[in-house]
Every structure is written in structure tokens, then in C-alpha cells.
C-alpha positions in Angstrom: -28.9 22.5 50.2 -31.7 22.2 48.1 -30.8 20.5 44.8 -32.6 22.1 41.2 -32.0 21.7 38.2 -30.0 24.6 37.8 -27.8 23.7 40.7 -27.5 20.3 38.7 -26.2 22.0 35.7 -23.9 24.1 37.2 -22.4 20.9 38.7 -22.2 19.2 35.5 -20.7 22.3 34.0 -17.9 22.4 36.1 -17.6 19.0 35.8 -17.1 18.9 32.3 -14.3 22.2 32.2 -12.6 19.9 34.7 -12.2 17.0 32.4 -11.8 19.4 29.3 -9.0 21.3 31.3 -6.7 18.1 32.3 -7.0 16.8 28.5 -4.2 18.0 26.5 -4.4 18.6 22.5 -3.0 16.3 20.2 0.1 16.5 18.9 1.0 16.7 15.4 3.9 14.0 14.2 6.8 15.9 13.3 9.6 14.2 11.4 12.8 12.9 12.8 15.7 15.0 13.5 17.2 13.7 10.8 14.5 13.4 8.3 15.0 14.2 4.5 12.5 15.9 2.2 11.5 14.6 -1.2 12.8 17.1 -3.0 16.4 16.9 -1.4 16.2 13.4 -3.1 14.2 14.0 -6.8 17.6 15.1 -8.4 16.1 15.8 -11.9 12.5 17.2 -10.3 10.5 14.4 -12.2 8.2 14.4 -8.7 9.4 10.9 -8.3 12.3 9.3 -6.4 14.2 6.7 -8.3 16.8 4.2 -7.0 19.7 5.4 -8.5 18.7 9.0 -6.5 18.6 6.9 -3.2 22.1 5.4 -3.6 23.6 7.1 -0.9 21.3 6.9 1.9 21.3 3.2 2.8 18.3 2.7 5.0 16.0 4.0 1.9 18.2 2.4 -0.4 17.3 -1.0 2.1 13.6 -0.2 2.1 12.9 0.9 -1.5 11.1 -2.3 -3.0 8.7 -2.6 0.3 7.8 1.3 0.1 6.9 1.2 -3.6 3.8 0.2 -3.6 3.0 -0.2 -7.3 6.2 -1.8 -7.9 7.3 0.8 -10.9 10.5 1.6 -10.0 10.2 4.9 -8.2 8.8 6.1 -4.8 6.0 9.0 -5.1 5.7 11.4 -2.4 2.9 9.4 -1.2 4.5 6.5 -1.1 7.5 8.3 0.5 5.8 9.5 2.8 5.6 6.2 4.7 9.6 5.8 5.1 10.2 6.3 8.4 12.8 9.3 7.6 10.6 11.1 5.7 10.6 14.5 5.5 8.5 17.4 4.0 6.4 16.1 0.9 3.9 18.6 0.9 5.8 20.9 -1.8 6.6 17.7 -3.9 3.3 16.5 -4.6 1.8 17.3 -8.0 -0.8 20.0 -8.3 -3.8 18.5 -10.3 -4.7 20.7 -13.5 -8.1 20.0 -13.7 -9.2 21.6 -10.2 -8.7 25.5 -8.5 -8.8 26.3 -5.8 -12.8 26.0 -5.5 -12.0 22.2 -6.2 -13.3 22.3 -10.0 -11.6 23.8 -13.2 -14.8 26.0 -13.9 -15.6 23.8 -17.1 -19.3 23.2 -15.8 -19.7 26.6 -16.3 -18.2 27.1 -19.7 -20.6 27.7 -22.6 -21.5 24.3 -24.5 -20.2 24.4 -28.2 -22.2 22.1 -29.2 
């Protein structure tokens, strides 16, 4: 047989759907069985979880002080988010005012009034 470079390519190309075919996607972390959301815990919806909401689930209760991060009392969705029982925080985080859905609030394009 007579090798070319096309015969070379075709080799490599099967080659390559070979190794592409035994590799198997990532997977996406899903929460525990028995994770909790945030918003199960944020009793009075302030978007933050304080420790008097946490009193009666004792491995958060335990872990409060190391997952706030900015030591004020309360545990953000972000900083939540690193118990290991966490849950869903996507709906809990804030939505920022000052961008749409194109990431900016349009003011660039406002008239000046100056």
C-alpha cells in the first residue's frame, strides 16, 4: 500500500473520532439528595441568610462563621453557595438594576442634558 497524504489523513481522521468517541462529556455537579435552596432558608426574603434562619439545620448552623466570608453576619447566595448542602441559588441572587439584558442600562444612549 502506497502511503499519500490523503491516505495519511484519513488515518488521522479516524484516529481522532476514536479518541473523541471513547471521551465522555462532563458532568455537571448536581446538589446532594438532600440539599436545601436559599430561599427555603431566607425566611423574610431579604436575599440573605441570617443565623437565627439557620437554627434548625445544625451542620449550617456549625459552618456559618467559616462560610461568611465578609464576616457581616449573614450568608449571601454566593457565599452559600459553597456549603456543601447547598441547593438552588440561582433564583436568590439579586438582579442588578443598572444592566438588561444586553448587559447595559441603555444610559450611553440617552440624550445628554447638559
Amino acid at each position: 500500500m502506497k502511503i499519500t497524504p490523503r491516505s495519511t489523513a484519513i488515518a488521522l481522521a479516524l484516529a481522532m473520532a476514536t479518541v473523541l468517541s471513547a471521551q465522555t462529556p462532563a458532568e455537571t455537579p448536581k446538589a446532594p439528595s438532600n440539599a436545601i435552596d436559599f430561599t427555603a432558608l431566607d425566611a423574610n426574603k431579604d436575599g440573605l441568610v441570617s443565623m437565627n434562619e439557620v437554627q434548625f439545620v445544625d451542620d449550617l448552623k456549625g459552618s456559618f462563621d467559616a462560610l461568611d466570608a465578609n464576616s457581616d453576619a449573614n450568608l449571601s447566595p454566593t457565599e452559600f453557595a459553597h456549603w456543601g448542602r447547598a441547593g438552588k441559588t440561582k433564583d436568590a441572587l439579586p438582579l442588578s438594576p443598572s444592566t438588561g439584558p444586553s448587559g447595559s442600562n441603555g444610559s450611553q444612549h440617552m440624550p445628554s442634558t447638559k
